[in-house]
C-alpha positions in Angstrom: 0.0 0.0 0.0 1.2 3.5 -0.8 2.3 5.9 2.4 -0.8 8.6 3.2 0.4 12.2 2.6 0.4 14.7 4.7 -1.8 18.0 3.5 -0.2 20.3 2.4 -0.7 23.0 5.1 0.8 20.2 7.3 4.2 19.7 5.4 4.4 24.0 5.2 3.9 23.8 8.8 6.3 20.6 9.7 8.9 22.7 7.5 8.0 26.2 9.3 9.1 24.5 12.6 12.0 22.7 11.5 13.4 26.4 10.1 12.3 27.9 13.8 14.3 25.0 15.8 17.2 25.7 13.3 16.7 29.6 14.6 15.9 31.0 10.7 13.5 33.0 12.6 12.8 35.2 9.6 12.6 32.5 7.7 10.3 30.5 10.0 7.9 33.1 10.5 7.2 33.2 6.6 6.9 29.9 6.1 4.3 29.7 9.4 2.2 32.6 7.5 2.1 30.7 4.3 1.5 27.8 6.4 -1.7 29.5 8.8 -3.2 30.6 5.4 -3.2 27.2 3.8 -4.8 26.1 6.7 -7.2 28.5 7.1 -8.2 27.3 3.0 -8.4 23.9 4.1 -10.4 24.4 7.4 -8.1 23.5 9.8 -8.4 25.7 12.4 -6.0 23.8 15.0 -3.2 24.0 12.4 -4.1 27.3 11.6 -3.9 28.4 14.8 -0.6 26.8 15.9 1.1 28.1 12.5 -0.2 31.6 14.3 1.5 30.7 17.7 4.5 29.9 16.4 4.9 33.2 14.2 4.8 34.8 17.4 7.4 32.6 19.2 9.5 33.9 16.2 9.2 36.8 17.0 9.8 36.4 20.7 12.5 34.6 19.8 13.6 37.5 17.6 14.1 40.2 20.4 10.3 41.6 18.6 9.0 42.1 21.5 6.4 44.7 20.8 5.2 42.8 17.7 5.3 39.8 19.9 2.7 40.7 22.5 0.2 42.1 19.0 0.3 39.1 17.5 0.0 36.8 21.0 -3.1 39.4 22.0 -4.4 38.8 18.4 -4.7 35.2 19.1 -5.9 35.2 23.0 -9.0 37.2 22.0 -9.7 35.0 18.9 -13.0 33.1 18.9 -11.4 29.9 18.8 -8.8 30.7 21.8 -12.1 31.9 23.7 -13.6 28.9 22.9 -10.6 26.9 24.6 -9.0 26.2 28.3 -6.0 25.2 26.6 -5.4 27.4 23.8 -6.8 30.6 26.4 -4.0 29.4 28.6 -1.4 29.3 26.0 -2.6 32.5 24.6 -2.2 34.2 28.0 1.3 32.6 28.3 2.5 34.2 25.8 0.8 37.7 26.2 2.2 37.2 29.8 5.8 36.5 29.0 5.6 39.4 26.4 4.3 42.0 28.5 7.2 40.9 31.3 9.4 41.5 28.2 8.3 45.3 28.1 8.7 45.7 31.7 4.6 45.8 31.9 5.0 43.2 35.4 1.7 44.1 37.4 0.0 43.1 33.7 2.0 40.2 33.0 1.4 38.7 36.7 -2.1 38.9 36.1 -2.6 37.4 32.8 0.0 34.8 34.0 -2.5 34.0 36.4 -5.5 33.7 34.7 -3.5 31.6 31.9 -2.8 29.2 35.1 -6.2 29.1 36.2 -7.6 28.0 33.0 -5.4 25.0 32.7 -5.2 24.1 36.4 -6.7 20.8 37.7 -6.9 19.0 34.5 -4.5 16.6 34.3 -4.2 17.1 30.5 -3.2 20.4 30.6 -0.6 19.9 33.2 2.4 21.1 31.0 0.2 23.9 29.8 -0.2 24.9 33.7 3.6 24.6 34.1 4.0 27.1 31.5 1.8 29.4 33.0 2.9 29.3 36.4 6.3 29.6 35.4 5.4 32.9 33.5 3.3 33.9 37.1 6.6 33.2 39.2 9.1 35.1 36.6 6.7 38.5 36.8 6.0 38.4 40.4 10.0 37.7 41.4 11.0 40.7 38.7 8.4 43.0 40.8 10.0 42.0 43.7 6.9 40.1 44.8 8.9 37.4 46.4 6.4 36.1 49.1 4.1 35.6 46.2 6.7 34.1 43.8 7.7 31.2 46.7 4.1 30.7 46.8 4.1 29.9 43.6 6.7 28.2 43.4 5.8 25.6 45.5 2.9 25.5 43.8 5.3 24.9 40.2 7.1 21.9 42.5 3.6 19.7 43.1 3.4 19.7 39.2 6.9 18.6 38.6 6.1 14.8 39.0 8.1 11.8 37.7 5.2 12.2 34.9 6.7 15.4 33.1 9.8 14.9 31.0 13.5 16.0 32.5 13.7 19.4 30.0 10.2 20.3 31.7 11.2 19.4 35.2 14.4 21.1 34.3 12.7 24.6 33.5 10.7 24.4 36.5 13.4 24.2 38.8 15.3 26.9 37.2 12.5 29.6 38.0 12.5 28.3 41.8 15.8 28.7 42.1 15.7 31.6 40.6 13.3 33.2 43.3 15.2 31.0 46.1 18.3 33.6 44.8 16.0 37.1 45.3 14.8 35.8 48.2 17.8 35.2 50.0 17.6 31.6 50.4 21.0 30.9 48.8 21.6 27.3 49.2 18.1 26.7 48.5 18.6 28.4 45.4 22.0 26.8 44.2 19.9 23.4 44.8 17.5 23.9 42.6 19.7 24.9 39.7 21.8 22.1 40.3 18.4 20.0 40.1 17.8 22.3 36.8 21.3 21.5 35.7 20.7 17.5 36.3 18.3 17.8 33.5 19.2 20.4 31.1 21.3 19.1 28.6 23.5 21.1 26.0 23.8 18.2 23.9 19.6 18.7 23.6 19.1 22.5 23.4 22.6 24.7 23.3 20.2 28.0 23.1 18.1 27.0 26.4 21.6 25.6 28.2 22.6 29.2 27.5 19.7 30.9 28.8 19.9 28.7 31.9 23.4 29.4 32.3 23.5 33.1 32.3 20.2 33.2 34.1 22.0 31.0 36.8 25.1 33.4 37.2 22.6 36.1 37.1 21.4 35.3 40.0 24.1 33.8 41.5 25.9 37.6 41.6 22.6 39.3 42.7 23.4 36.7 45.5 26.9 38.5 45.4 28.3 35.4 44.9 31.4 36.4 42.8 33.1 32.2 43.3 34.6 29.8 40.8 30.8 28.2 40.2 29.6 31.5 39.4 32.2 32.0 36.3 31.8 28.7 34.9 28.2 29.4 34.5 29.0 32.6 32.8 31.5 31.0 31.2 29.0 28.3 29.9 26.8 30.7 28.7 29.2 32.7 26.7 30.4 29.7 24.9 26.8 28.4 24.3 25.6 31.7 22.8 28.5 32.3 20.0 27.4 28.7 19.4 24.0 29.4 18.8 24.5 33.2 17.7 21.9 34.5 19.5 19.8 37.7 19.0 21.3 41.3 19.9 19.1 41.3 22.9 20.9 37.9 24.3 24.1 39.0 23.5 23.0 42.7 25.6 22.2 41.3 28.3 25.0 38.4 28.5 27.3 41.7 28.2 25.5 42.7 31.3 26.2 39.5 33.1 29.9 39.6 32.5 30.0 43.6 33.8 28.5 42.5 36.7 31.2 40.0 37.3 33.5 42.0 36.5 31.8 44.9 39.1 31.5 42.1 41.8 35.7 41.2 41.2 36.7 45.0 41.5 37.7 45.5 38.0 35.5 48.8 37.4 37.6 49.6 34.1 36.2 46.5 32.3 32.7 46.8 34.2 32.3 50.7 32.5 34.1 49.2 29.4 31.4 47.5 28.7 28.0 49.0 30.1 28.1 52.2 28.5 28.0 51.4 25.1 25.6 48.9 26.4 23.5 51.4 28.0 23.6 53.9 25.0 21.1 51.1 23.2 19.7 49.3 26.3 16.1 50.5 24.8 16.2 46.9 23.3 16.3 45.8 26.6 13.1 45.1 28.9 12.4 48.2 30.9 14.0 46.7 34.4 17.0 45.1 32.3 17.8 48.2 31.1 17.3 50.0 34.7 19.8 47.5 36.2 22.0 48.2 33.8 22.1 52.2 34.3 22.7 51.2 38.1 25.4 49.2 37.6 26.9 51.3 35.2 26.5 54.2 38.1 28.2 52.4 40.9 30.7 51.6 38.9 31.5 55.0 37.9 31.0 55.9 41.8 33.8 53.0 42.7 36.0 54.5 40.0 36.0 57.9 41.1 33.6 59.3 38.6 30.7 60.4 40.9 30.0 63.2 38.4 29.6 61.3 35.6 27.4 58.6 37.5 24.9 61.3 38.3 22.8 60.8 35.0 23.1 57.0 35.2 21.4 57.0 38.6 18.5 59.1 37.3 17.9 57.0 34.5 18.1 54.6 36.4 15.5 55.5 38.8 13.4 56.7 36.0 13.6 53.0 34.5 12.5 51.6 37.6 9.6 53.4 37.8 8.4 53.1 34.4 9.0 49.3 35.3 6.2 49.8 38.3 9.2 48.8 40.6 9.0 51.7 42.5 11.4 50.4 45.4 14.2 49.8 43.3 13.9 53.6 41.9 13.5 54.4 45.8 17.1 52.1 46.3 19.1 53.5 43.6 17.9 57.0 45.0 19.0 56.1 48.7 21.9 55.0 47.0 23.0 58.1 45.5 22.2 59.7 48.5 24.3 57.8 50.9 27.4 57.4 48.8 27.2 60.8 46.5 25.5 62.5 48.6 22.9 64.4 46.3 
């Protein structure tokens, strides 16, 4: 008997993703479009409707932010989304995760938890859930929410059962450990990221072992944990992104990373060496990215003797912070420059 073939809107979309995983994201978000609309003509919504979801991943994966949350609202308030716990959930993941990307966290913590809610207690949709409640943890800890965010967290931890697979379970610990970090809970935190770490493999995904390395060393040095561990992670990462290229944005805020390092170790030359020509485009940046940065960049000039030239830094960095809605980090980088400037 001859092999069935696939439609043809299946084979455009089968080829749309395998452009996306080789990170052609220009060329994967065409090929999804042309994909979406063949779809559409041959009444396949689902297909349709995951061409349209992964045009926006492209674009999230693109450093498009802004285009990125239009398209991801597009689809949550489509009929068909509507109609759906699961595709309202992964709608409102993304919109979530976008909206965090702009710096928008009070919005992005709430549509987070609505996603959440509209997969939770279906056993179906448990790695829907897990995406959701990831997204919830990662907006509450950037607002500095962090008796929420370890709520949540062990919230994330009941759903990371021997049932999920290892680059799921991997994920999840990652974000706990994450908040473990802002929260002070040090050793709590470097044990879930070596429980992230177990399962993370660069062999699998270099781009994610990247991520998870820089966001590791991240927040390992908010942790001001300047030790050997810390610089093989940002060591890792370094390696793992000129592997895997990376968009400007990732290679911003891997820059950032390594200043802080280099901050943490003393050498202020290198630190400033890098963050203002980083800062003077850090509008690709997420809002509270881009604030951290400004601070750095302002202590740094502070420890090097420049307390003139920091002034600016530390009132756009305050300025960042509250456009963020983080209004006590603009209030810390204020005290900041009060104590130690003295304006």
């Amino acid at each position: 008997m001859p092999s069935p073939q696939l439609a043809p809107h299946l084979v455009a979309g089968l080829n749309a993703r395998a452009k996306w995983k080789s990170r052609d994201f220009d060329e994967a978000f065409r090929q999804a479009g042309e994909a979406s609309e063949l779809a559409n003509e041959a009444g396949d919504d689902m297909a349709w409707w995951d061409m349209k979801s992964l045009q926006a991943e492209c674009l999230r994966d693109h450093g498009r932010i802004t285009e990125f949350l239009s398209l991801a609202t597009e689809l949550m308030e489509n009929s068909l989304t509507t109609a759906s716990p699961e595709l309202g959930a992964r709608a409102g993941t993304m919109v979530a995760v976008a909206l965090q990307g702009l710096g928008r966290l009070a919005e992005a913590a709430t549509t987070a938890a609505d996603a959440a809610k509209l997969a939770a207690g279906d056993p179906d949709l448990v790695y829907v859930q897990i995406l959701a409640q990831r997204a919830l943890i990662a907006a509450l800890a950037e607002s500095r929410q962090l008796e929420d965010a370890w709520r949540e967290c062990l919230e994330l931890e009941t759903l990371l059962s021997d049932y999920v697979d290892e680059d799921t379970a991997g994920k999840g610990y990652w974000v706990i450990g994450n908040v473990a970090f802002l929260a002070d809970r040090v050793a709590e935190g470097s044990r879930y990221h070596d429980l992230a770490a177990e399962r993370l493999s660069p062999s699998k995904d270099v781009d994610l072992w990247a991520r998870f390395n820089r966001a590791s060393a991240e927040m390992r040095l908010q942790a001001r944990l300047s030790d050997a561990a810390t610089l093989r992670c940002i060591e890792r990462a370094e390696l793992a992104t000129d592997i895997v290229g990376g968009s400007e944005r990732d290679h911003m805020e891997m820059s950032l990373v390594r200043a802080h390092w280099n901050y943490l170790s003393g050498d202020m030359h290198a630190a400033i060496a890098i963050l203002e020509p980083l800062c003077a485009k850090s509008s690709i940046l997420a809002t509270q990215t881009s604030a951290e940065a400004h601070f750095l960049l302002a202590r740094a000039l502070v420890s090097a003797g420049r307390g003139k030239d920091a002034l600016t830094f530390f009132g756009e960095a305050a300025g960042l912070f509250d456009q963020a809605a983080l209004p006590e980090r603009g209030t810390a980088v204020r005290d900041y420059l009060r104590d130690t400037v003295g304006e």
